[in-house]
C-alpha positions as CSV (number, residue, x, y, z in Angstrom):
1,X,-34.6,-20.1,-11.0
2,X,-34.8,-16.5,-9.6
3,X,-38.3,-14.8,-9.4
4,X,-36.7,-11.1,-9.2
5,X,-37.2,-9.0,-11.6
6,X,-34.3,-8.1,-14.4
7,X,-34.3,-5.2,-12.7
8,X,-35.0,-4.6,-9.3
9,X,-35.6,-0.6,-8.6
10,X,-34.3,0.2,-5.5
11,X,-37.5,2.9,-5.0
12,X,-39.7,-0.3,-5.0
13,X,-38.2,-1.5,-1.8
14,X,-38.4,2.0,-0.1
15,X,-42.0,2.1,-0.9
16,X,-42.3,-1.6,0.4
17,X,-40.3,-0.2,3.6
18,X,-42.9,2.9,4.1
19,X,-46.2,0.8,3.4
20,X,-45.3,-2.3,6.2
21,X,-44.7,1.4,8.4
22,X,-47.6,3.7,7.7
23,X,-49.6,0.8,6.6
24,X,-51.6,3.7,4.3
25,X,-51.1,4.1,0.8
26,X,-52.7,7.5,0.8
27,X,-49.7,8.7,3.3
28,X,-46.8,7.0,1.9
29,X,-48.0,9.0,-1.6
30,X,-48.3,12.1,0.1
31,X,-44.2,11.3,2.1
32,X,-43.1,10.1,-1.7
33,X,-45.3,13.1,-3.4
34,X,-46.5,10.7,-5.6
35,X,-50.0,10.0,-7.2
36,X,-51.8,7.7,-4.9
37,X,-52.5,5.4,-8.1
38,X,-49.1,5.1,-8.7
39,X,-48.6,3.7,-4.6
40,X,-51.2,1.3,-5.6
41,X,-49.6,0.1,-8.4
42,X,-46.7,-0.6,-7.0
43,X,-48.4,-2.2,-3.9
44,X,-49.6,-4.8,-6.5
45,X,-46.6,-5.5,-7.8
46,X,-44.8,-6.1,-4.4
47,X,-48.0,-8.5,-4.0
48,X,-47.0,-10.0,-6.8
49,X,-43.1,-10.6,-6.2
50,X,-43.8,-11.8,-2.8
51,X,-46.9,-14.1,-3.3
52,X,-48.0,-12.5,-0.4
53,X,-51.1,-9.5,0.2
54,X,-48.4,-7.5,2.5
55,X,-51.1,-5.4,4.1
56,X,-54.9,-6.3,4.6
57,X,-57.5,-4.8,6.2
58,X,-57.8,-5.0,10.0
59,X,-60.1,-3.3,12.7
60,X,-58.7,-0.1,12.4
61,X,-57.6,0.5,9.0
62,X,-54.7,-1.8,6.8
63,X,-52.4,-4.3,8.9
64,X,-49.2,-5.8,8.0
65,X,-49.2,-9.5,7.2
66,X,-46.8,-12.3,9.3
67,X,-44.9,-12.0,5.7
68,X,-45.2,-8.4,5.2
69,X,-44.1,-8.0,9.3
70,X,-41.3,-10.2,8.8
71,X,-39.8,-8.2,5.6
72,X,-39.8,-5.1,7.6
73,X,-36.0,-5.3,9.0
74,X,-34.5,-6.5,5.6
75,X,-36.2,-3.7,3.5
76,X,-34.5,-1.2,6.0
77,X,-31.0,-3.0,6.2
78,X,-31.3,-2.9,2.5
79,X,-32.1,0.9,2.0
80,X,-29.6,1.7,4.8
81,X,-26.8,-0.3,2.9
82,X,-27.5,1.2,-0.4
83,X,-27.3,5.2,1.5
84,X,-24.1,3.8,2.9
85,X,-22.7,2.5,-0.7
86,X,-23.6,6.0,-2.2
87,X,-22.8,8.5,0.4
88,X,-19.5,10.3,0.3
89,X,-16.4,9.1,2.0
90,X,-15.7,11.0,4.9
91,X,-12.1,12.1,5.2
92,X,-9.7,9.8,7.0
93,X,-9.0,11.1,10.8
94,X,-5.5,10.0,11.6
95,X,-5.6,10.5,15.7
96,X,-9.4,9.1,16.2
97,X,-9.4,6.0,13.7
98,X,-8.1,2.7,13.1
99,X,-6.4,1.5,9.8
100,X,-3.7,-1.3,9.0
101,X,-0.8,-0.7,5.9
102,X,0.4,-2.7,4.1
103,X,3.8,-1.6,2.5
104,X,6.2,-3.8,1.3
105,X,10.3,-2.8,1.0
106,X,13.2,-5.1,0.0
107,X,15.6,-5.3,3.0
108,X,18.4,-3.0,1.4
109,X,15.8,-0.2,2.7
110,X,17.6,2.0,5.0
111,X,16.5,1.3,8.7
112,X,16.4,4.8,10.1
113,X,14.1,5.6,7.4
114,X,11.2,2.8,8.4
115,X,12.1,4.6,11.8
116,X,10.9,7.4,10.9
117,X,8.1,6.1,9.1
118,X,7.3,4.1,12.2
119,X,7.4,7.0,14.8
120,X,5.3,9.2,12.4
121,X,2.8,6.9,12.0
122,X,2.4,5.9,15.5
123,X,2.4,10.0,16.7
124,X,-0.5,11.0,13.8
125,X,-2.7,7.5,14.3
126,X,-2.0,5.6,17.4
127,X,-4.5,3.2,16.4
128,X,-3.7,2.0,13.1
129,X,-0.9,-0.6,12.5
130,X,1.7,-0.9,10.0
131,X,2.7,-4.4,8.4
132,X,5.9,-4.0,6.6
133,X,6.3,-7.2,4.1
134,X,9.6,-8.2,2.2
135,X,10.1,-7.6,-1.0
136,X,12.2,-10.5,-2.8
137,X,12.3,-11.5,-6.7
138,X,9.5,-13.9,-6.7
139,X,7.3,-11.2,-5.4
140,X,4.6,-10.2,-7.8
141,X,4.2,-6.5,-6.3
142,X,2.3,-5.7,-9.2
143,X,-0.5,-8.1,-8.8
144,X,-0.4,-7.6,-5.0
145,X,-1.0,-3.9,-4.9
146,X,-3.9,-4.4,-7.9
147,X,-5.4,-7.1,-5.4
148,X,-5.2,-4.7,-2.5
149,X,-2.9,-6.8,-0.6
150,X,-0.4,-4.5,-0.4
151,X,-1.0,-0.9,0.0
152,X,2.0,0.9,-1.1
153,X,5.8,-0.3,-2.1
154,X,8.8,1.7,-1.3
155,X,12.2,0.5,-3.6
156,X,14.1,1.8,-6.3
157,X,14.0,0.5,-10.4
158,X,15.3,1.8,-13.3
159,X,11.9,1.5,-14.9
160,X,8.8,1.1,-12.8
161,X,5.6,-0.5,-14.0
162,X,4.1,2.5,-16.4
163,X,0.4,2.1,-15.1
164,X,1.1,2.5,-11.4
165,X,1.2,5.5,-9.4
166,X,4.7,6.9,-8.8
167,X,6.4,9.5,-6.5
168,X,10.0,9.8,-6.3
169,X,11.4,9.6,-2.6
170,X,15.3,10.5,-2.5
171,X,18.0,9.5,-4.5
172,X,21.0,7.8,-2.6
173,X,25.0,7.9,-3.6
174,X,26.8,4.5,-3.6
175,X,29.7,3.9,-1.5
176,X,31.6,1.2,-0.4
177,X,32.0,0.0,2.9
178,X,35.0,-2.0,4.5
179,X,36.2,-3.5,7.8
180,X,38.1,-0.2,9.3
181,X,40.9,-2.2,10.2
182,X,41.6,-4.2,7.5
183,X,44.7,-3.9,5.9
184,X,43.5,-1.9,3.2
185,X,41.4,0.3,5.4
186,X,44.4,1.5,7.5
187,X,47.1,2.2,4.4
188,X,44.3,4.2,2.4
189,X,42.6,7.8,3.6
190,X,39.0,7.7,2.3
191,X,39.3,9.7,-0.7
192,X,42.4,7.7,-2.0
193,X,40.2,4.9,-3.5
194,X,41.1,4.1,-7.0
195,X,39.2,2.4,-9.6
196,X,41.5,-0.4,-9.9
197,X,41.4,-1.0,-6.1
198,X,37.8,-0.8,-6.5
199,X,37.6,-3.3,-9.3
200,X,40.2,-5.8,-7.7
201,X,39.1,-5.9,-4.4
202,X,37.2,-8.9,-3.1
203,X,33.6,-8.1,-3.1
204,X,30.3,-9.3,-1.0
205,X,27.3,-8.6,-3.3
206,X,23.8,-9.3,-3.4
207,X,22.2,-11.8,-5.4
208,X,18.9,-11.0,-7.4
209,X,17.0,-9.2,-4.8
210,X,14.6,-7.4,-6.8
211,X,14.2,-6.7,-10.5
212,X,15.9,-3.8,-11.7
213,X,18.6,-3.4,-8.8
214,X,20.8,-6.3,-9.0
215,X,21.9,-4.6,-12.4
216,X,22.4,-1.1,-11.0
217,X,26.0,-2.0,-10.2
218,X,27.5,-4.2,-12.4
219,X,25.4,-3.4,-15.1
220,X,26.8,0.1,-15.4
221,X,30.3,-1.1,-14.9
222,X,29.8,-3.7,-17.8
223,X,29.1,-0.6,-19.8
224,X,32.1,0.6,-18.9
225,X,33.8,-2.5,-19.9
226,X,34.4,-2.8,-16.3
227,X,34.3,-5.9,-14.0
228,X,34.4,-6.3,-10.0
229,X,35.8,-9.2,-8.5
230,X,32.9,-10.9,-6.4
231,X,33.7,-13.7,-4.0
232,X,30.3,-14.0,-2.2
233,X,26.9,-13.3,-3.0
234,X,24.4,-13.7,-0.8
235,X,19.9,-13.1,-0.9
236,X,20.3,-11.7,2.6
237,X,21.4,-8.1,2.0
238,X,21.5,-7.3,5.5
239,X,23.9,-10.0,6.4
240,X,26.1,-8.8,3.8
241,X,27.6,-5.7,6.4
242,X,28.2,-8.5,9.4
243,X,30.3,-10.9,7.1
244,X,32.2,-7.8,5.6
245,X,32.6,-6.5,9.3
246,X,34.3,-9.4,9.7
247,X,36.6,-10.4,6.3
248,X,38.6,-8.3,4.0
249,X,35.7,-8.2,2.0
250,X,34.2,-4.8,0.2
251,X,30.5,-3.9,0.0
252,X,28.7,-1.9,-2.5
253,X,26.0,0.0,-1.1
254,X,23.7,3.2,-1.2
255,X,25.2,5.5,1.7
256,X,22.2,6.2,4.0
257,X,22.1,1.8,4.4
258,X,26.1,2.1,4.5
259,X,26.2,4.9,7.1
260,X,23.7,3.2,9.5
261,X,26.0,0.0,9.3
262,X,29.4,2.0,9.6
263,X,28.4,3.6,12.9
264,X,26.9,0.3,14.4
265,X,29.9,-2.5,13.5
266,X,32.6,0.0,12.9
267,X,33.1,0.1,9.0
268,X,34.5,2.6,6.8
269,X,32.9,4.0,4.0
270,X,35.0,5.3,0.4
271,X,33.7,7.2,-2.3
272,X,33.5,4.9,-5.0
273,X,35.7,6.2,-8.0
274,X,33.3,5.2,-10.5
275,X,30.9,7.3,-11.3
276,X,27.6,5.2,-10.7
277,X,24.3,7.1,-11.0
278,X,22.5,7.1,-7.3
279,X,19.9,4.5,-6.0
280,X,16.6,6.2,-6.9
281,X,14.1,5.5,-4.5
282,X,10.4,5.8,-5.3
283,X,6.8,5.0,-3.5
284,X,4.5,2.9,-5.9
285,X,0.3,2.2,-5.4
286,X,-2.2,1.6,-7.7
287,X,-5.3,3.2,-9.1
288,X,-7.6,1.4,-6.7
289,X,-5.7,3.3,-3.4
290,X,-5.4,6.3,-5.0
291,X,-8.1,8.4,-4.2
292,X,-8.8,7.4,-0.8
293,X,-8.0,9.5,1.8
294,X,-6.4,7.2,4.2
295,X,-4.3,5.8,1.8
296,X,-3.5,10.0,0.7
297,X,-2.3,10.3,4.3
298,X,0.3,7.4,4.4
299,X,1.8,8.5,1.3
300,X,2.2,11.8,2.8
301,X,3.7,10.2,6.2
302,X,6.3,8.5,3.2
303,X,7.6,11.8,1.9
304,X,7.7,13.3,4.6
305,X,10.4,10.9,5.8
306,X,12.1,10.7,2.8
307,X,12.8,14.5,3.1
308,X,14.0,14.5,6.7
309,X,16.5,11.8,5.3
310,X,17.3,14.0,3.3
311,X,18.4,16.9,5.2
């Protein structure tokens, strides 16, 4: 069973800390501008908790005891943790110190935007290092962020958890992207899509990737009595562009990932004729990240991305 106290005053230790130093109660009163009765007091009472006299008399006045000597270095680790635990944060300095992010993304993220993120982040604080996670359906985001395992998430949803922090990013049009010499590719210019070539054209899509987007699409065109003839759906989004690179099939996509894949495998984007609302992209943290000054600084390094995407 413990023999502290209920509770243990903090002031007790600092005068514990000053007697074993000046090893004179009359002194560490006058440091403390105490009464010297009151140093006494309190002298007894460390006696007391310690089972030990602390200091006795020796030839020249009062001497620390083997115990007292030996609690010397913990009472000063202790009062220099507790400054430490109540002093204020210093501001984050983005060139001089070290930090590692944690962001998560699902992999329909748009690659020249982590670029950016990336280089930013290595110019401002070459010391710090950035761990992107995935972002699939069984991740529980939520939990991770209130855990601290994750720092910040960057995706879109049509209604994002109320009691996190949110800041909207960019909004992105959909398009669809196609093999530029397929058949259909080569007959039609790339305003001449209509919605019944949309709607009965074969179709990639991707399976439940994240809560809130798999709906985006065929969600809306259900609400517009509409359906879209899938033929393959796949978890990977990012293999979805390779297979339609080479098939007749059609892919769904916001523009900024479908311009990235069009210049790289040589697709062809269309304006999709139905008018779906854009992929809203936000950045998400939680309460616990909020305030501190790092974690200010990496959302800033987010925006600022987001707006020279959006240029």
């Amino acid at each position: 069973m413990s023999r502290l106290p209920e509770h243990l005053d903090i002031h007790l230790i600092r005068i514990l800390y000053l007697l074993l130093c000046e090893k004179n109660v009359s002194r560490v009163a006058l440091k403390l501008n105490q009464p010297q009765p009151s140093i006494s007091a309190s002298l007894r009472k460390l006696r007391e908790l310690t089972g030990d006299p602390l200091l006795v008399r020796g030839g020249r006045g009062m001497v620390p005891t083997q115990h007292g000597e030996s609690l010397l270095i913990p009472a000063k680790r202790i009062l220099d943790e507790t400054e430490s635990l109540f002093s204020p944060k210093t501001a984050f300095v983005p060139q001089e110190e070290a930090r590692t992010f944690h962001i998560a993304a699902p992999d329909y993220m748009n690659t020249q935007f982590f670029t950016e993120v990336i280089a930013r982040v290595r110019r401002e604080s070459p010391k710090s290092r950035l761990v992107i996670h995935a972002l699939g359906p069984d991740a529980d985001y939520v939990r991770l962020l209130s855990d601290g395992e994750l720092d910040l998430v960057v995706a879109n949803w049509d209604e994002p958890p109320h009691h996190l922090h949110i800041s909207k990013l960019f909004d992105d049009p959909i398009v669809c992207l196609m093999r530029a010499n397929s058949a259909y590719a080569r007959r039609t210019p790339t305003d001449g899509m209509t919605i019944e070539d949309y709607l009965t054209l074969p179709h990639a899509a991707p399976a439940l990737i994240l809560p809130g987007y798999h709906g985006n699409i065929d969600a809306f065109l259900e609400q517009q009595n509409m359906e879209r003839n899938i033929v393959v759906e796949s978890a990977h989004f990012r293999m979805l562009p390779y297979i339609v690179a080479q098939t007749d099939l059609v892919l769904t996509a916001g523009q900024q990932f479908a311009s990235f894949y069009e210049n790289l495998l040589g697709l062809k984007s269309y304006k999709v004729p139905v008018k779906f609302p854009p992929l809203r992209f936000y950045q998400l943290w939680h309460e616990r990240a909020h305030h501190a000054t790092e974690h200010k600084w990496l959302r800033a390094q987010i925006s600022t991305a987001a707006r020279l995407l959006a240029k």
